[in-house]
C-alpha positions, 0 to 999 in steps of 0.5 A, spaced: 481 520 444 484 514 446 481 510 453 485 511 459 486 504 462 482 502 468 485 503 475 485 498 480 479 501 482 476 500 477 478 493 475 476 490 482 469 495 484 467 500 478 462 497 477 460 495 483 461 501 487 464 507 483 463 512 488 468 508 492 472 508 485 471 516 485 473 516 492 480 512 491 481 515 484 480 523 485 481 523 493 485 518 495 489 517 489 489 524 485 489 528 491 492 526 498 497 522 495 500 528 490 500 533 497 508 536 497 508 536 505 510 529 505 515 525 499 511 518 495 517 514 500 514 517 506 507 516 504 508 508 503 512 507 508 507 510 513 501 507 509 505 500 509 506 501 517 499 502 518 496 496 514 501 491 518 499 494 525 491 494 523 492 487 520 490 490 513 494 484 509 489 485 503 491 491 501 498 491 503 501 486 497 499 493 492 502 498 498 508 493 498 509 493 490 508 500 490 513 502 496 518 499 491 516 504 486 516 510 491 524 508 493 523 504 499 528 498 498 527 490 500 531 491 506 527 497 509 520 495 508 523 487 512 526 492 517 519 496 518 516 489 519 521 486 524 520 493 527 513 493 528 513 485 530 514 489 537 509 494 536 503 492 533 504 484 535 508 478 533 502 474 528 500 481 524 507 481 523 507 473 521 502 476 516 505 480 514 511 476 512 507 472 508 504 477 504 512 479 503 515 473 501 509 474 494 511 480 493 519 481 494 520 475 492 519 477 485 
């Protein structure tokens, strides 16, 4: 049987912390994010909202990336950091943007 890729996980911690690597692979990755209650777009939407107003910006390059993937268009994931400017702060949404413009840019 072939080696599976690593995950992100994997690369960044595996060998530092797995359980946290099992924790965001099997829990986070595997179990919440596959739910039917909510689609993969509504899901990145609402993990990107968040990160920007808990000023979370290290992860939000990989969230901004994967919103593309589940269907959220430039144009939104700009207007949801325009609209959070006014509820989670002008600055966190300044970071924001500049973790954007690496991201939409390309």
């Amino acid at each position: 049987m072939p080696d599976r890729p690593q995950t992100r996980a994997q690369m960044l911690i595996g060998d530092f912390l797995p359980k946290m690597v099992s924790l965001t692979d099997e829990t986070l990755f595997g179990d919440i994010w596959e739910r039917p209650e909510l689609s993969p777009r509504d899901r990145s939407l609402i993990t990107v909202a968040a990160l920007i107003t808990n000023g979370s910006t290290e992860q939000l390059a990989g969230h901004l990336a994967r919103a593309r993937d589940n269907g959220l268009t430039d144009t939104e994931l700009k207007e949801a950091i325009t609209h959070l400017a006014f509820y989670a702060g002008w600055p966190r949404a300044m970071s924001a943007i500049a973790v954007a413009k690496t991201v939409l840019d390309n």
